[in-house]
Residue frames relative to the residue before (quaternion, step in Angstrom):
aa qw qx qy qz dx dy dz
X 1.0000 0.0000 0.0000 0.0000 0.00 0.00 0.00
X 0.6070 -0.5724 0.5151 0.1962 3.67 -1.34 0.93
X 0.0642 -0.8615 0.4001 0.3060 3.23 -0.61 0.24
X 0.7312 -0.4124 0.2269 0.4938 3.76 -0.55 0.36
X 0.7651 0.1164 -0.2623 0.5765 3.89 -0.17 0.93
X 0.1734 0.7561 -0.6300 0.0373 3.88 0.73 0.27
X 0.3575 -0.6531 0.6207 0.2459 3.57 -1.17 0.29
X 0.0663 -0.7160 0.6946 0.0220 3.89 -0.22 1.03
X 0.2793 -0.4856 0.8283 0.0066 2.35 -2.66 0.98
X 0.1150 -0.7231 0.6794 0.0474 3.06 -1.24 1.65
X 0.0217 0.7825 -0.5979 -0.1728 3.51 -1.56 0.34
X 0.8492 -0.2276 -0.1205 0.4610 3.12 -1.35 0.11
X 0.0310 0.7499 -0.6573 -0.0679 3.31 -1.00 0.29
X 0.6255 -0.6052 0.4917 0.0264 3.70 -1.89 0.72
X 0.2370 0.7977 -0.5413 -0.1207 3.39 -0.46 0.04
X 0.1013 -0.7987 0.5825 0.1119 3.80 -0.86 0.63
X 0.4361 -0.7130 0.5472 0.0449 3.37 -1.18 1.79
X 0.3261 0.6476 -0.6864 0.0553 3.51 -0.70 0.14
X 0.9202 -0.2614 -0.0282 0.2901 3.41 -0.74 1.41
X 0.6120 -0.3277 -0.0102 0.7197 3.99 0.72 -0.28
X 0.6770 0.4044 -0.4664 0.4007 3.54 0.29 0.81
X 0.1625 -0.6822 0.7077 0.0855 3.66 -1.64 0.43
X 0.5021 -0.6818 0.5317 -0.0178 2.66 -2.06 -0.08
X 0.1336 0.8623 -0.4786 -0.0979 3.82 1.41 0.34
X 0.1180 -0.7041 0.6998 0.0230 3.82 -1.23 0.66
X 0.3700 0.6742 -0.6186 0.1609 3.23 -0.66 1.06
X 0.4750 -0.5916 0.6204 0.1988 3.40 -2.00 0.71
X 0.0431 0.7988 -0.5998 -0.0177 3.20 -1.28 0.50
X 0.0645 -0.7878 0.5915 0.1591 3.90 -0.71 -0.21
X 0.1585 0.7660 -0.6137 -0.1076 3.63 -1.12 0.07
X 0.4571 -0.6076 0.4463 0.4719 3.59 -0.76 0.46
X 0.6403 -0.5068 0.5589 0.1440 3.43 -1.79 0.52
X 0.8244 -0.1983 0.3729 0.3769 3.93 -1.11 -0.76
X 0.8342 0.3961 0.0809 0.3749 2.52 0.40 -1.97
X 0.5865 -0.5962 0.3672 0.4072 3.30 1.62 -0.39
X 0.4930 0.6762 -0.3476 0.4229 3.71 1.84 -0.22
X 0.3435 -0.6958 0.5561 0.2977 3.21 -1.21 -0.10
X 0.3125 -0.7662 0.5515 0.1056 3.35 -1.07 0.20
X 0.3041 0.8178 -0.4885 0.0086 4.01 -0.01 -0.37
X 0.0618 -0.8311 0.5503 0.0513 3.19 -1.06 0.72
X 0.5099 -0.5300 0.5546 0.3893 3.75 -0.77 -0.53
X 0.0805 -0.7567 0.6475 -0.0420 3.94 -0.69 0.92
X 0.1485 0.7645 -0.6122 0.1367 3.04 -1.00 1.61
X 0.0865 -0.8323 0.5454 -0.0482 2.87 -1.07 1.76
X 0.2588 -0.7049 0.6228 0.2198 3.60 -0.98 0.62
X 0.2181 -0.7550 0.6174 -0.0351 3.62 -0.90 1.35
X 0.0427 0.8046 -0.5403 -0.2427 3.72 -0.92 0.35
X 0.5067 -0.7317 0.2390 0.3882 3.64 -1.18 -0.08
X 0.4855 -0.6146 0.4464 0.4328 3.88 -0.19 0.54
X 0.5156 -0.5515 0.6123 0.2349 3.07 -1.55 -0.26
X 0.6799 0.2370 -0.4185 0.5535 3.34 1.08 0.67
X 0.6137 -0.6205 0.2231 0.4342 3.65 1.31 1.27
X 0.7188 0.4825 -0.4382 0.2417 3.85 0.92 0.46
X 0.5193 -0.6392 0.3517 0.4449 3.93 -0.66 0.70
X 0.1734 -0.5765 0.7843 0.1498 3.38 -1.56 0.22
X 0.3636 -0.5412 0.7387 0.1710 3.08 -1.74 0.49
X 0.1830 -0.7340 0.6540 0.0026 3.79 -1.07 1.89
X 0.6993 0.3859 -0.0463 0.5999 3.54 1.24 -1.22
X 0.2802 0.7720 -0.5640 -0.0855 3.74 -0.85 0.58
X 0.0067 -0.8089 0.5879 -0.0077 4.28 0.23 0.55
X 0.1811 -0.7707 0.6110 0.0055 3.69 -0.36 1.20
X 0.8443 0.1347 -0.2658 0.4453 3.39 1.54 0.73
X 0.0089 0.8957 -0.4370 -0.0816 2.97 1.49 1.33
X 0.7680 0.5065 -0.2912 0.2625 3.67 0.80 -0.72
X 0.5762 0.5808 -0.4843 0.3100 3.75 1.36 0.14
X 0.4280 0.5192 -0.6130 0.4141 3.85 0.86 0.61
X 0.6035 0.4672 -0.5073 0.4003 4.26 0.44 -0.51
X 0.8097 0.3648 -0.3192 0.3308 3.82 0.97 -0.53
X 0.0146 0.7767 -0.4944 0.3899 3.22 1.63 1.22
């Protein structure tokens, strides 16, 4: 578990558009308690308003620990 002010590191992340919806891919890491790191893959699904700004509908701050299923 994170603790409550972690300092994250984001890298690269992606974003795929397909009409008023997207896709945000991104990696991050932050250190834990103990001094560990952690990092996952964050995937969010965002739509557009009608006054042209995104919203986040979908947010999984670990989209990638089903691939290590």
């Amino acid at each position: 578990m994170l603790p409550a002010g972690a300092a994250f590191t984001y890298g690269a992340h992606q974003v795929v558009v397909s009409g008023d919806i997207a896709l945000h891919l991104m990696k991050w890491s932050a250190p834990d308690s103990q001094g560990n790191y952690t990092s996952a893959l964050s995937v969010a699904v965002l739509r557009r308003q009608a006054d042209g700004l995104w919203k986040i509908v979908i947010d999984h701050p670990f989209g990638d620990q089903v691939m290590a299923i």
